[in-house]
CHARMM-style PDB file with segment names, atoms N, HN, CA, C and O in Angstrom:
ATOM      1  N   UNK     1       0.355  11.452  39.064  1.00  0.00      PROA
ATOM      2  CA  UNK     1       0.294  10.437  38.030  1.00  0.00      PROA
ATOM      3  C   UNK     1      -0.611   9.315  38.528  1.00  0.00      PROA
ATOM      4  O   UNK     1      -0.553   8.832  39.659  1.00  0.00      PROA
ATOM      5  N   UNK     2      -1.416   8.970  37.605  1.00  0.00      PROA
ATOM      6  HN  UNK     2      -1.463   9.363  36.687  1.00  0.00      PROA
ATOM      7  CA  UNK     2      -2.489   7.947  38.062  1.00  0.00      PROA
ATOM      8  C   UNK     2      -1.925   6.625  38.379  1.00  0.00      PROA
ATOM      9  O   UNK     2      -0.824   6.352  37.901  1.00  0.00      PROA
ATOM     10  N   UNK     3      -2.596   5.680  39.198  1.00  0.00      PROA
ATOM     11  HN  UNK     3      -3.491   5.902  39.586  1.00  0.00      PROA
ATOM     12  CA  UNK     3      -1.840   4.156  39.350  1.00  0.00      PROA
ATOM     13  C   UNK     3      -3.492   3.696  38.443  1.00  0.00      PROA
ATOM     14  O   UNK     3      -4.526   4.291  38.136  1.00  0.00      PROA
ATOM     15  N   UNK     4      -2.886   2.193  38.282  1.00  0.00      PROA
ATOM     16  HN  UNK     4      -2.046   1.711  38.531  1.00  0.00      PROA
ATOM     17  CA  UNK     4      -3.748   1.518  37.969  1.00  0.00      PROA
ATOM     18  C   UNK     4      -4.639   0.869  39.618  1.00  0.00      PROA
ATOM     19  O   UNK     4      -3.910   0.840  40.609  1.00  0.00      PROA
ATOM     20  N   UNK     5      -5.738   0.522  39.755  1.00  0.00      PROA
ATOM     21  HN  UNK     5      -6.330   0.546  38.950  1.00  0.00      PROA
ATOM     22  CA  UNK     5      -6.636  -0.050  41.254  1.00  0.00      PROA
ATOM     23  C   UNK     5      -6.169  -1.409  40.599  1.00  0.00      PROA
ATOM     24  O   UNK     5      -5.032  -1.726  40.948  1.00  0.00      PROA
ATOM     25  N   UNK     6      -6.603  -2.024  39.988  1.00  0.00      PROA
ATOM     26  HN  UNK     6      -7.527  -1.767  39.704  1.00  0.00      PROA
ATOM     27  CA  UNK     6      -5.941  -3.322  39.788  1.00  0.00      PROA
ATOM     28  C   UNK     6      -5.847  -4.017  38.763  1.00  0.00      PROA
ATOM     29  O   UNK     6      -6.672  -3.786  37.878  1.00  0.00      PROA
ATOM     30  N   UNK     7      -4.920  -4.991  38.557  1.00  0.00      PROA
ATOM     31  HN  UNK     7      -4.251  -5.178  39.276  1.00  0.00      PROA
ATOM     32  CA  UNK     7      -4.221  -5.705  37.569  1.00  0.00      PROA
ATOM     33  C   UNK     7      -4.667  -6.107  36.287  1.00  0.00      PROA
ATOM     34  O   UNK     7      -5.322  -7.146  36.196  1.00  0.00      PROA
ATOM     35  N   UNK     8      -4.412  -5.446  35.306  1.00  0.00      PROA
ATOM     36  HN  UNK     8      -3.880  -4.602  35.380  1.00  0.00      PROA
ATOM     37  CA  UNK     8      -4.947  -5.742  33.561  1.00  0.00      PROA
ATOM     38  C   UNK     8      -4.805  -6.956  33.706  1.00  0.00      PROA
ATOM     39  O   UNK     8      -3.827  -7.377  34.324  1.00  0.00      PROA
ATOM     40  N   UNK     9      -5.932  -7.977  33.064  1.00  0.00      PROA
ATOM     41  HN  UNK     9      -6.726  -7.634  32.562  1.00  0.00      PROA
ATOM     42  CA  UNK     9      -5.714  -9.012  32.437  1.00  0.00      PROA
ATOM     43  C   UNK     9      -5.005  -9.443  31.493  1.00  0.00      PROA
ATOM     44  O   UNK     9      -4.678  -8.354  31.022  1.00  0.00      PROA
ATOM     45  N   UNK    10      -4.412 -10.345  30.715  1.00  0.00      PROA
ATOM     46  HN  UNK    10      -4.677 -11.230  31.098  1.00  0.00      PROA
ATOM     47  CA  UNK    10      -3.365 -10.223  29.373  1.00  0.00      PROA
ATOM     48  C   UNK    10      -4.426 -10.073  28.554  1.00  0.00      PROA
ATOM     49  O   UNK    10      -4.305  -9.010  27.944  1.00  0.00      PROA
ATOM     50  N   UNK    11      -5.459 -10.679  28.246  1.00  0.00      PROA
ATOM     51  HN  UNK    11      -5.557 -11.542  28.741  1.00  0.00      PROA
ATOM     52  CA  UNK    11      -6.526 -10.333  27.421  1.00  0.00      PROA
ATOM     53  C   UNK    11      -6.989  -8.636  27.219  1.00  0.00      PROA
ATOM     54  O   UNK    11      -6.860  -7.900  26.241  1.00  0.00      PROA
ATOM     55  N   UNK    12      -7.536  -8.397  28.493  1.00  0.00      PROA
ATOM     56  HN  UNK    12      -7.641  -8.995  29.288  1.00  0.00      PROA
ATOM     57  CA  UNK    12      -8.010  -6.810  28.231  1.00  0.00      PROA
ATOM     58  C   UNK    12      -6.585  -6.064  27.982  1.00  0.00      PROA
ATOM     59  O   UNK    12      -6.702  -5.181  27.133  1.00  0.00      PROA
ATOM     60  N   UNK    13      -5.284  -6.191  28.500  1.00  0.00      PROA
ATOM     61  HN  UNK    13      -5.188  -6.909  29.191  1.00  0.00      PROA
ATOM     62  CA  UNK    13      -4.109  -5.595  28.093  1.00  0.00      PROA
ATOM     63  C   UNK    13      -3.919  -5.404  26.599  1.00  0.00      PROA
ATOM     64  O   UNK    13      -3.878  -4.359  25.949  1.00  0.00      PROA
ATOM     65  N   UNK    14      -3.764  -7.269  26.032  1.00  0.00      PROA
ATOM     66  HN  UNK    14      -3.798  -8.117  26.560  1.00  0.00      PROA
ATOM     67  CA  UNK    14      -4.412  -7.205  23.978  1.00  0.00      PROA
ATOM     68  C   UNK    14      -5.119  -6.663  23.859  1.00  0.00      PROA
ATOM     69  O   UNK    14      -4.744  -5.585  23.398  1.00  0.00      PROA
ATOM     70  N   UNK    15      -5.952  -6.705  23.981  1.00  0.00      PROA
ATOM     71  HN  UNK    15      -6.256  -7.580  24.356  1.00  0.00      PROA
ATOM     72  CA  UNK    15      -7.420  -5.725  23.334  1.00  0.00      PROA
ATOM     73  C   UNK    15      -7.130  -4.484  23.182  1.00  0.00      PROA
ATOM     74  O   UNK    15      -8.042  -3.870  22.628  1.00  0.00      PROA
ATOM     75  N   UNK    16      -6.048  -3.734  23.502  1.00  0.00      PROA
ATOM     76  HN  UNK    16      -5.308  -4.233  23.952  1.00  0.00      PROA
ATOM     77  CA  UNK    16      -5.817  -2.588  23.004  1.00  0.00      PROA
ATOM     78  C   UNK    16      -5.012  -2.639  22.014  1.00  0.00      PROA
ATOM     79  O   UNK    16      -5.004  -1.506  21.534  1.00  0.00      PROA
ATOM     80  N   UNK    17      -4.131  -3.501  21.268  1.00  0.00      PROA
ATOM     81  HN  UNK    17      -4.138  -4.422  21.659  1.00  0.00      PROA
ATOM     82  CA  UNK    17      -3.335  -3.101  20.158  1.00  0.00      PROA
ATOM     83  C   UNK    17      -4.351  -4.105  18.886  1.00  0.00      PROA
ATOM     84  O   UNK    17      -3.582  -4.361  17.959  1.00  0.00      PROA
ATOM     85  N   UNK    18      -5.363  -4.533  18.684  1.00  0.00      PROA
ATOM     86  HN  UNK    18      -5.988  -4.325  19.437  1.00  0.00      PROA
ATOM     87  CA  UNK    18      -6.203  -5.221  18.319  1.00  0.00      PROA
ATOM     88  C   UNK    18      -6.433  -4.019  16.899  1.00  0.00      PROA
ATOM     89  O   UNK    18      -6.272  -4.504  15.779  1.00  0.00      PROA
ATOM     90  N   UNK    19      -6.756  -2.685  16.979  1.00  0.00      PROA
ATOM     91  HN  UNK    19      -6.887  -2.291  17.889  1.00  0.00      PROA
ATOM     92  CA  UNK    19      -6.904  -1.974  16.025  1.00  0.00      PROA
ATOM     93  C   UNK    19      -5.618  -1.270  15.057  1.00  0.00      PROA
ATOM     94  O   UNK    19      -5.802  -0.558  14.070  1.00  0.00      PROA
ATOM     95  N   UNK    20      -3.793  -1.828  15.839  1.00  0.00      PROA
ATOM     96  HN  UNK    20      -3.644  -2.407  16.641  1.00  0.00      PROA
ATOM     97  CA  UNK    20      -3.234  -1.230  14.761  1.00  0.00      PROA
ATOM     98  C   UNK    20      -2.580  -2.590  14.159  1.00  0.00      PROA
ATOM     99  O   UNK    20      -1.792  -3.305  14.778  1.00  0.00      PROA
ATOM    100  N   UNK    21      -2.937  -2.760  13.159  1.00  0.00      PROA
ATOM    101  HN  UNK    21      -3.576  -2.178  12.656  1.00  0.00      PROA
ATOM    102  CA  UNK    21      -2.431  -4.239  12.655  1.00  0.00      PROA
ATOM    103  C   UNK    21      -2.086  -3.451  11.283  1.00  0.00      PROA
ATOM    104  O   UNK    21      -2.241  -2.261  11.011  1.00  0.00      PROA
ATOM    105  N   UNK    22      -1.561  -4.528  10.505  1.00  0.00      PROA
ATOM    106  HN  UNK    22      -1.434  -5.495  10.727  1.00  0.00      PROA
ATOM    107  CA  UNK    22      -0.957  -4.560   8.836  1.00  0.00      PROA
ATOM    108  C   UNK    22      -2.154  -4.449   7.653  1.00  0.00      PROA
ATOM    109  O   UNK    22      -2.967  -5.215   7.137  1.00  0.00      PROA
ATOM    110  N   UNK    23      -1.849  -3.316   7.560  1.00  0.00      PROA
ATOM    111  HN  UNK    23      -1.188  -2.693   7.979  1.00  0.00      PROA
ATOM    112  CA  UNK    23      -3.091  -3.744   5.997  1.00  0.00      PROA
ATOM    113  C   UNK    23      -2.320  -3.768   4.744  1.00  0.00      PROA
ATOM    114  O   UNK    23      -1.199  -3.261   4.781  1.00  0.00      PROA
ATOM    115  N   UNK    24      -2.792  -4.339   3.508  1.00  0.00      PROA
ATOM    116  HN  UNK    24      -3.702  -4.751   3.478  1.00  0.00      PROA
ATOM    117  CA  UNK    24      -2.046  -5.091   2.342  1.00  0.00      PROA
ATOM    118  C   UNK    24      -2.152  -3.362   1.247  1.00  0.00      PROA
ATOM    119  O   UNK    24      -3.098  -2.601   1.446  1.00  0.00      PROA
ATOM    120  N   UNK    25      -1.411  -3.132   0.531  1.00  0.00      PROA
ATOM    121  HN  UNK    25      -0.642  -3.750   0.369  1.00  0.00      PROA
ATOM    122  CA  UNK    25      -0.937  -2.280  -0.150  1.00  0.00      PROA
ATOM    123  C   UNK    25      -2.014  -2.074  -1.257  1.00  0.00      PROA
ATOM    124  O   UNK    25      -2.199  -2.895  -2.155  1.00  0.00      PROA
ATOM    125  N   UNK    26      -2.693  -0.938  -1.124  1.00  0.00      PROA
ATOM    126  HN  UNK    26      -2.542  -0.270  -0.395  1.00  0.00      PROA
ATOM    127  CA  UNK    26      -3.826  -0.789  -2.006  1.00  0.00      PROA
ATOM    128  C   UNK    26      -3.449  -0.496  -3.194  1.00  0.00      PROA
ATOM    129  O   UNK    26      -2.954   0.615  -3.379  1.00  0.00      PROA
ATOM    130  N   UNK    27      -3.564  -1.251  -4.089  1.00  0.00      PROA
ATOM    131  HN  UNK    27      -3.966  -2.154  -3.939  1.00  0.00      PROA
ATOM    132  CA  UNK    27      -3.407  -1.331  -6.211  1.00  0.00      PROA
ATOM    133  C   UNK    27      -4.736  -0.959  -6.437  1.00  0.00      PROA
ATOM    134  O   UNK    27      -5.599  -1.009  -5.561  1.00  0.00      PROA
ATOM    135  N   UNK    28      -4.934  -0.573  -7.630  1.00  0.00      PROA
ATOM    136  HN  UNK    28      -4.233  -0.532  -8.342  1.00  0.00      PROA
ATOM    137  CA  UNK    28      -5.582  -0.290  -8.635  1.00  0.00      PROA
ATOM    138  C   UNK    28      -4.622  -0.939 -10.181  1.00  0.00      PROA
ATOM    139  O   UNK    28      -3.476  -1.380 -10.271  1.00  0.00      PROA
ATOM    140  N   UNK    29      -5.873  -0.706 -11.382  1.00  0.00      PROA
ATOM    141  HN  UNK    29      -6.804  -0.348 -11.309  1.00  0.00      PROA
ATOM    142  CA  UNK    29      -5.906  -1.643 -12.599  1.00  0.00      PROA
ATOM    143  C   UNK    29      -5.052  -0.050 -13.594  1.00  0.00      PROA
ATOM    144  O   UNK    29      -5.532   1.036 -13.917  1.00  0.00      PROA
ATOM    145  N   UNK    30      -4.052  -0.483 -13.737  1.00  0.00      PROA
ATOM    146  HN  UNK    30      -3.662  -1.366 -13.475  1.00  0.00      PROA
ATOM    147  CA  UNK    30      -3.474   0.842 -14.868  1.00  0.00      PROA
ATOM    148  C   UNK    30      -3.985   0.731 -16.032  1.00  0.00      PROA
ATOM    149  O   UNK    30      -3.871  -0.327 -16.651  1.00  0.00      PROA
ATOM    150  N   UNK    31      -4.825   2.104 -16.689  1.00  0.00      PROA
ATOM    151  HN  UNK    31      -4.917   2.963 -16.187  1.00  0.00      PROA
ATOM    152  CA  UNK    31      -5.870   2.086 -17.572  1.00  0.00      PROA
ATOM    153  C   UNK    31      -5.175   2.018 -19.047  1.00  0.00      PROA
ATOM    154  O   UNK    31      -5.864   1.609 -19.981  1.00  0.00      PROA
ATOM    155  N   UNK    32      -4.167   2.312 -19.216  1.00  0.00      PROA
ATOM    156  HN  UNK    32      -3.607   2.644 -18.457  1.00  0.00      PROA
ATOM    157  CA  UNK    32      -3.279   1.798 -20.282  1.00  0.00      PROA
ATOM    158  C   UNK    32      -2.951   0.329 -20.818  1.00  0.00      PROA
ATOM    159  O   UNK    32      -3.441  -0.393 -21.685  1.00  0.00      PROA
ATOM    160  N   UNK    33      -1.633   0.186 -19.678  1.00  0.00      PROA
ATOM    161  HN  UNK    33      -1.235   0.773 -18.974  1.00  0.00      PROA
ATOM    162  CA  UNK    33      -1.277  -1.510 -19.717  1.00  0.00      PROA
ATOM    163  C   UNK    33      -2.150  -2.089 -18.977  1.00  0.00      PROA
ATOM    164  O   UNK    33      -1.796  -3.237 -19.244  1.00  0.00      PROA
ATOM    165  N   UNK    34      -3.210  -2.259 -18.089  1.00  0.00      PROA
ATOM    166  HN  UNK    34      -3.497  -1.326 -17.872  1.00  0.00      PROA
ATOM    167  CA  UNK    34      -3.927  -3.224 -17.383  1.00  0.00      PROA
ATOM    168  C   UNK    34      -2.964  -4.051 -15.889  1.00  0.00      PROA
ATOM    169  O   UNK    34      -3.381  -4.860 -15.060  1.00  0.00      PROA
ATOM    170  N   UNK    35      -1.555  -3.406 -16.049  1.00  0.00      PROA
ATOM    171  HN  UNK    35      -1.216  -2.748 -16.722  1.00  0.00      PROA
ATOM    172  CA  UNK    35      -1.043  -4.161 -15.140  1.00  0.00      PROA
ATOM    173  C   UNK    35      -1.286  -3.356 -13.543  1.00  0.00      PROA
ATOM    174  O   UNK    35      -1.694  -2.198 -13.453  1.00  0.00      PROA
ATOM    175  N   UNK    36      -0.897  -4.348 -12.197  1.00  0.00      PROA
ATOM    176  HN  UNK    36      -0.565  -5.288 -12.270  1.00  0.00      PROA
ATOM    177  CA  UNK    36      -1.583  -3.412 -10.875  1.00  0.00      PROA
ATOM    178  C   UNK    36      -0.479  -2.630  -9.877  1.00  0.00      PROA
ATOM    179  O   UNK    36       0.469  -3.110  -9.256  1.00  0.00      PROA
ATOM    180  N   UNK    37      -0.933  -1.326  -9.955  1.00  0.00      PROA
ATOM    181  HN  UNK    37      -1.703  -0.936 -10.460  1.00  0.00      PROA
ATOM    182  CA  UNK    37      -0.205  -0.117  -9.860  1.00  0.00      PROA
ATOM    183  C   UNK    37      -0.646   0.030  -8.613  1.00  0.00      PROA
ATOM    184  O   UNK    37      -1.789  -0.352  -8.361  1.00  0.00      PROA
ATOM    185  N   UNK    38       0.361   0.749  -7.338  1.00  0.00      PROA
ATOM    186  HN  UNK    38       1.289   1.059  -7.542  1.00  0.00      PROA
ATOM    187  CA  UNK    38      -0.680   2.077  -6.699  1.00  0.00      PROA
ATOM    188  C   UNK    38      -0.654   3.174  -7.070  1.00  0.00      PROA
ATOM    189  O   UNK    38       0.130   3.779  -7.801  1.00  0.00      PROA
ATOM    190  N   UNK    39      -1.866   3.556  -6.363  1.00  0.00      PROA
ATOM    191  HN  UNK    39      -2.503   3.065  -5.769  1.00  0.00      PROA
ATOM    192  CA  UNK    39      -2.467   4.872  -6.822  1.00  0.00      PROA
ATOM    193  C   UNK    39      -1.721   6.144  -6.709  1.00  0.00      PROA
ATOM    194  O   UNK    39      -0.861   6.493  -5.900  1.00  0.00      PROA
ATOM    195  N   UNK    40      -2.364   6.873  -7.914  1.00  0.00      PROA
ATOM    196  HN  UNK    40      -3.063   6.590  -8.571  1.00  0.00      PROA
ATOM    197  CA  UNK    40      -1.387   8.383  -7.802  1.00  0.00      PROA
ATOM    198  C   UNK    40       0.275   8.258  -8.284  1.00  0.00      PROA
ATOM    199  O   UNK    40       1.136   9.059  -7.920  1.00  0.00      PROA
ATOM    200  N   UNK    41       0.503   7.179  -9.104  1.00  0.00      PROA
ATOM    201  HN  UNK    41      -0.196   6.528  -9.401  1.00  0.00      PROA
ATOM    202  CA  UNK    41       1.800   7.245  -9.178  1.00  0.00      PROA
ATOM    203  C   UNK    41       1.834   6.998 -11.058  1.00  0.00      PROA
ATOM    204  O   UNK    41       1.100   6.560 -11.944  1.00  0.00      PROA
ATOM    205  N   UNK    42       2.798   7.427 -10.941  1.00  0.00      PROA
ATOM    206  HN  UNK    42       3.394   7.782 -10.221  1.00  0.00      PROA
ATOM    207  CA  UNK    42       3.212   7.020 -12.807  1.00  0.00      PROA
ATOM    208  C   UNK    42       3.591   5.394 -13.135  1.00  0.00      PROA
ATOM    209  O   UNK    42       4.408   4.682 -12.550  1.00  0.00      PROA
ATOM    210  N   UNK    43       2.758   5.085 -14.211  1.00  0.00      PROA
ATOM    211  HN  UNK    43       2.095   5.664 -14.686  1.00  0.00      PROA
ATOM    212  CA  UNK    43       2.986   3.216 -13.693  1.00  0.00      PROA
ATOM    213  C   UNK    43       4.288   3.190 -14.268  1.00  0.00      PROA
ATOM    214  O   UNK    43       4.687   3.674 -15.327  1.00  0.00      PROA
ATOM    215  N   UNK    44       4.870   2.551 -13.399  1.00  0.00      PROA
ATOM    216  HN  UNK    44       4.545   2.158 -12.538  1.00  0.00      PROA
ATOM    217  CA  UNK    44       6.779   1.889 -13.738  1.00  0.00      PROA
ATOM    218  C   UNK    44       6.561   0.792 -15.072  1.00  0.00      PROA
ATOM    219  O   UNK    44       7.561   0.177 -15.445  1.00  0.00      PROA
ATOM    220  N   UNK    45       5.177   0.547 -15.817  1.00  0.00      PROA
ATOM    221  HN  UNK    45       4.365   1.046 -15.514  1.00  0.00      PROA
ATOM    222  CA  UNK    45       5.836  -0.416 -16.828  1.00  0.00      PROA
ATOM    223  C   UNK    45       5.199   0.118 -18.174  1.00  0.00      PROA
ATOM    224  O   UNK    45       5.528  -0.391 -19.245  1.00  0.00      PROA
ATOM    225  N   UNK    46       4.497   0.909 -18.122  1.00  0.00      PROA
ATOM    226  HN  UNK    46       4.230   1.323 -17.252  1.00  0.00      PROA
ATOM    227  CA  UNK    46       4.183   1.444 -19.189  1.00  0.00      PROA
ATOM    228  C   UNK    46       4.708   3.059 -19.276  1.00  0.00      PROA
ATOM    229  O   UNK    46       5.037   3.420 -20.406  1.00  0.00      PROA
ATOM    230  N   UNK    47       4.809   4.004 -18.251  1.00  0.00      PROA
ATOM    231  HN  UNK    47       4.542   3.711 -17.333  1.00  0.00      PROA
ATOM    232  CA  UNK    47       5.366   5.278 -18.012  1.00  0.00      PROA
ATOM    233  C   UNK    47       4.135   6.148 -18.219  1.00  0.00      PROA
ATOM    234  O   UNK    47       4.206   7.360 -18.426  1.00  0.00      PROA
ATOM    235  N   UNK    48       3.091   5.509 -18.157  1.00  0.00      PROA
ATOM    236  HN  UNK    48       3.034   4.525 -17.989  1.00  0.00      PROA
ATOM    237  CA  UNK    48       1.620   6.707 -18.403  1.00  0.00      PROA
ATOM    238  C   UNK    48       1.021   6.764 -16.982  1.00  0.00      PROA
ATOM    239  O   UNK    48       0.901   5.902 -16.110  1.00  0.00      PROA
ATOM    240  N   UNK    49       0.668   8.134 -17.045  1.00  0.00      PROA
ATOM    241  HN  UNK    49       0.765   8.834 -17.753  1.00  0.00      PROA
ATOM    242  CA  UNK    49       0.067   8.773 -15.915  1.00  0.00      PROA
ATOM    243  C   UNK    49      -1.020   9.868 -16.371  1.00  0.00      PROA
ATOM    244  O   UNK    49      -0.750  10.722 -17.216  1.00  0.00      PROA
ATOM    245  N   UNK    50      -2.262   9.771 -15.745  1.00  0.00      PROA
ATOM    246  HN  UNK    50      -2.482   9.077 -15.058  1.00  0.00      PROA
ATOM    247  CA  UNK    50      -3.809  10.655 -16.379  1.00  0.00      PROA
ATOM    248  C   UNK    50      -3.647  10.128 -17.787  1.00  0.00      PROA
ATOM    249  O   UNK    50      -3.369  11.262 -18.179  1.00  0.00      PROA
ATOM    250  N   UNK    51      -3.584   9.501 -18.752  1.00  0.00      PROA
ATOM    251  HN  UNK    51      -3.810   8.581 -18.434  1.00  0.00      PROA
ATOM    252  CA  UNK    51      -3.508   8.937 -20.189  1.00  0.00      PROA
ATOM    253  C   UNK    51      -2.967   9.426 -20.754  1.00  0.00      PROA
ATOM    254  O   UNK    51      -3.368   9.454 -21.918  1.00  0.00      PROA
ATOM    255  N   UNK    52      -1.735  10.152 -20.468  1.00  0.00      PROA
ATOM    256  HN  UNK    52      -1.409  10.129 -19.522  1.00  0.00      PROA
ATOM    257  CA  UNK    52      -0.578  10.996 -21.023  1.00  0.00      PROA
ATOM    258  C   UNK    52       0.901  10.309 -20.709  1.00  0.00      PROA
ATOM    259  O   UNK    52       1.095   9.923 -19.556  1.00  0.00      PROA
ATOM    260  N   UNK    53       1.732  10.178 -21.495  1.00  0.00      PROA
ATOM    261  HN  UNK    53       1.574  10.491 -22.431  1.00  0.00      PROA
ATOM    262  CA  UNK    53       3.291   9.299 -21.362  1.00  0.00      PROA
ATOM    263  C   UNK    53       3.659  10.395 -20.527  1.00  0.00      PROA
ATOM    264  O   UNK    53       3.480  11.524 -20.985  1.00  0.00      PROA
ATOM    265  N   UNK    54       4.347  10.210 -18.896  1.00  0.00      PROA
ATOM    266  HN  UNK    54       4.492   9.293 -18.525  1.00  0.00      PROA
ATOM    267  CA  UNK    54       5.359  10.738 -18.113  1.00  0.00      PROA
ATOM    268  C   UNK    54       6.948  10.907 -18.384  1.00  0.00      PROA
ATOM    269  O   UNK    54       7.644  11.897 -18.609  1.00  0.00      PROA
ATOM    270  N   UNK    55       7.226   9.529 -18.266  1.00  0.00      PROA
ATOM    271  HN  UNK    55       6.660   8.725 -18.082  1.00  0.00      PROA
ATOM    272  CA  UNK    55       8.310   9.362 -18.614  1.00  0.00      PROA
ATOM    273  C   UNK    55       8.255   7.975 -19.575  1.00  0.00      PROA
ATOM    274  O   UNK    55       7.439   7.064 -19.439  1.00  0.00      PROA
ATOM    275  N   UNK    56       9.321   8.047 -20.572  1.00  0.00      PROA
ATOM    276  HN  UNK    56       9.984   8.787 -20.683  1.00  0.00      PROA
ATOM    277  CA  UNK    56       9.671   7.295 -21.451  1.00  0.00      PROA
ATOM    278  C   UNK    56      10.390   5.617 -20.487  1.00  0.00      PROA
ATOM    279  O   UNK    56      11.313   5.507 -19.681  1.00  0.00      PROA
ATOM    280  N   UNK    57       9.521   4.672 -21.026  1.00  0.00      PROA
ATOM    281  HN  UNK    57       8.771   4.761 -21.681  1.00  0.00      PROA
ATOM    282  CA  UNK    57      10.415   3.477 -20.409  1.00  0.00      PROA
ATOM    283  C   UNK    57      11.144   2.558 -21.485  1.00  0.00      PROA
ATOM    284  O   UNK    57      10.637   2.311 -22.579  1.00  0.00      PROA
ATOM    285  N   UNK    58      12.465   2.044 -21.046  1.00  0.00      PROA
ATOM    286  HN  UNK    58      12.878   2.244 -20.157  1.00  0.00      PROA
ATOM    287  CA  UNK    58      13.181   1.531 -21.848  1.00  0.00      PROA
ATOM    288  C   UNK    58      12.438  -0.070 -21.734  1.00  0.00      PROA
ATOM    289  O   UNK    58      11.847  -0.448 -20.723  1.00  0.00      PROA
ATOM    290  N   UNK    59      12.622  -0.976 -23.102  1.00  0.00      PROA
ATOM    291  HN  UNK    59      13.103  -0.669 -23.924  1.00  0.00      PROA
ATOM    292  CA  UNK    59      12.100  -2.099 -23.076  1.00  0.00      PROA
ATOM    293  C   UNK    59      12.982  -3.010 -23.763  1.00  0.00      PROA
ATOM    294  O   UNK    59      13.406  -2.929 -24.916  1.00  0.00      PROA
ATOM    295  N   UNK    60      13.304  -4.338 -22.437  1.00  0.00      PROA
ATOM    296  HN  UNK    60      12.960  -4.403 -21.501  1.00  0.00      PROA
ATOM    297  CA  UNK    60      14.088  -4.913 -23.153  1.00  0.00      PROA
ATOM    298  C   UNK    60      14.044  -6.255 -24.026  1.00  0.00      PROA
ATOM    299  O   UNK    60      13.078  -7.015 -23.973  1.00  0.00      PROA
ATOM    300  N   UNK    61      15.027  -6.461 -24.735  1.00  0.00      PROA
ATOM    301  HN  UNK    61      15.812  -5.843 -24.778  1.00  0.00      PROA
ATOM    302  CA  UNK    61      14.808  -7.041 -26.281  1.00  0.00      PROA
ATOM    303  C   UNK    61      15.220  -8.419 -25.731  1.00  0.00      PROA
ATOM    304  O   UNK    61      16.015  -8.511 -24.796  1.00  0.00      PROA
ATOM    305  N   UNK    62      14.740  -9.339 -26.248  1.00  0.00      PROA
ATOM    306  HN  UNK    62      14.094  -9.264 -27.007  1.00  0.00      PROA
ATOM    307  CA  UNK    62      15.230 -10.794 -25.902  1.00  0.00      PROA
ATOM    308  C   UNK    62      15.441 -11.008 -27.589  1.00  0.00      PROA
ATOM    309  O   UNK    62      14.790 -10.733 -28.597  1.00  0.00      PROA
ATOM    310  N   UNK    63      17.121 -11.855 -27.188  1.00  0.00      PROA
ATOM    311  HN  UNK    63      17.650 -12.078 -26.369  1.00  0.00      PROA
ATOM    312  CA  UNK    63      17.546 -12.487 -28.364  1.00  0.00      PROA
ATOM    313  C   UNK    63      17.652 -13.442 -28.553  1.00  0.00      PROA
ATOM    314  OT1 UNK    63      18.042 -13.813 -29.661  1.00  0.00      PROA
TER     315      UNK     63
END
């Protein structure tokens, strides 16, 4: 098993987790309702998916 010859810096030590960070949740524009969906999924507020109704969504009534 290899040793290290000598002592990582804390800097060059960071520099290796520098490439797995958080990226923000990629949406797209749902071509129906206009509201922002991700991709590949049936939009939860209109129920259309490829420009065809998936599933039926219930909508509620204000009185």
């Amino acid at each position: 098993m290899g040793l290290p010859k000598k002592k990582l810096s804390t800097t060059r030590r960071d520099r290796r987790w520098v490439r797995y960070k958080l990226e923000g949740i990629a949406l797209v524009e749902c071509p129906h309702c206009h509201k922002k969906i991700r991709p590949h999924r049936v939009c939860p507020f209109c129920g259309y998916y490829e420009g065809r109704e998936v599933i039926a969504v219930k909508t509620e009534e204000k009185e």
